[in-house]
C-alpha positions as CSV (number, residue, x, y, z in Angstrom):
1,X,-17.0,-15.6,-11.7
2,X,-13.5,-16.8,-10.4
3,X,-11.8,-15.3,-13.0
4,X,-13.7,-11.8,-12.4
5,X,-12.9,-11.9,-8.8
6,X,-8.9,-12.2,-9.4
7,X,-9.6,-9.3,-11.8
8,X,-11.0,-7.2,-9.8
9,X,-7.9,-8.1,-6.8
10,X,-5.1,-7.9,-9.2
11,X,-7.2,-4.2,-10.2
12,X,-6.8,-3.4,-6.7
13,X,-3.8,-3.8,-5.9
14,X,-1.9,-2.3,-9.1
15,X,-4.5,1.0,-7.4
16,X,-3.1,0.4,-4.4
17,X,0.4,0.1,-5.5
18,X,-0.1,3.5,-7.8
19,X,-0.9,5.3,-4.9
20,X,2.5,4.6,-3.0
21,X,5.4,7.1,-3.6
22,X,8.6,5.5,-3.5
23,X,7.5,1.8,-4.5
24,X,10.6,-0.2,-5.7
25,X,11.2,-3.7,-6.5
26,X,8.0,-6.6,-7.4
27,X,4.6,-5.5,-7.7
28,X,2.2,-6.6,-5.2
29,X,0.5,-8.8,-7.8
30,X,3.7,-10.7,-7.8
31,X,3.9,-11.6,-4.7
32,X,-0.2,-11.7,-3.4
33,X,-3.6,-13.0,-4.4
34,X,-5.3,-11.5,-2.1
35,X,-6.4,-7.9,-0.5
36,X,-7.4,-8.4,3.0
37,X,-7.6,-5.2,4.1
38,X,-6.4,-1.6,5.3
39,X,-6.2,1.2,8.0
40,X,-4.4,4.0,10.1
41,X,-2.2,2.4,12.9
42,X,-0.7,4.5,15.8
43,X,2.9,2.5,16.9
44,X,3.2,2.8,21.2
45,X,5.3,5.7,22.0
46,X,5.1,7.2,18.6
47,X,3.5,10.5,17.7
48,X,2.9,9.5,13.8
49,X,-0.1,7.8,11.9
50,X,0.8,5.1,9.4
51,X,-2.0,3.8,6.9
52,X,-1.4,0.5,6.6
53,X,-2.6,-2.0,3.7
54,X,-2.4,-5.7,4.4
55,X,-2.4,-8.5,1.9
56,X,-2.1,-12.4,2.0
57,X,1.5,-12.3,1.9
58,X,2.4,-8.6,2.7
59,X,1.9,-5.8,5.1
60,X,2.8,-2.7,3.6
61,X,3.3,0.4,6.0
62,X,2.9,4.4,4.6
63,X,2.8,7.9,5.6
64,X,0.0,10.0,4.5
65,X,1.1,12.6,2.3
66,X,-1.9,15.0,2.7
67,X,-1.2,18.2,4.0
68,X,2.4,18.0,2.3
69,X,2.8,21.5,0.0
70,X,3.1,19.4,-3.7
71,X,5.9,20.9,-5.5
72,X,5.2,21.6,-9.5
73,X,5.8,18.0,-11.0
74,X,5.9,16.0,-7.7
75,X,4.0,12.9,-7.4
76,X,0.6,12.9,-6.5
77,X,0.3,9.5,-5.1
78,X,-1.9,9.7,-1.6
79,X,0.3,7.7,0.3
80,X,4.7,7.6,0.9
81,X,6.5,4.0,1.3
82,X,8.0,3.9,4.8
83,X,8.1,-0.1,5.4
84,X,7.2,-3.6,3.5
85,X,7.2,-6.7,5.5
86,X,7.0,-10.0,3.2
87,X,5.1,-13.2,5.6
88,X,4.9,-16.3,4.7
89,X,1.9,-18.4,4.0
C-alpha cells in the first residue's frame, strides 16, 4: 500500500513537472516526496495570476499559458516556469 502511494506521488509529480514550459535542472522527484498541494496566487500590488504548486520541499511558481496564440511546434505544456523556491525540511 506504501509502495502504491509513492507511485502514485512520484506519477504526479513527473505530470506536474510535464506540464511546466521552461523546467531546467533536477526533477521534482529528486528533490520531494510529497505533493501537498496547488492554486492561483495574486502577489499585493501585482496585476498577474501565478498558479502555484507546493511540495514538501519546493514551491514552484508559473504563469498560465492559456489564452497564449500556440505557434506550430510550440510546447503545449499548460503552465510557464517563472520561479522555484527550494525550503528546507
Amino acid at each position: 500500500q506504501q509502495m502504491k502511494g509513492k507511485h502514485l506521488a512520484i506519477k504526479k509529480m513527473n505530470e506536474i513537472q510535464r506540464n511546466i514550459d521552461g523546467w531546467e535542472g533536477k526533477d521534482i522527484g529528486q528533490c520531494c516526496n510529497e505533493f501537498i498541494m496547488e492554486g492561483t496566487l495574486t502577489r499585493v500590488g501585482a496585476k498577474h495570476e501565478r498558479h502555484i504548486f507546493l511540495f514538501d520541499g519546493l514551491m514552484i511558481c508559473c504563469k498560465s499559458n492559456h489564452g497564449q496564440p500556440r505557434l506550430p511546434g510550440a510546447s503545449a505544456a499548460e503552465y510557464r516556469l517563472k520561479e522555484k523556491f527550494f525550503m528546507r525540511k
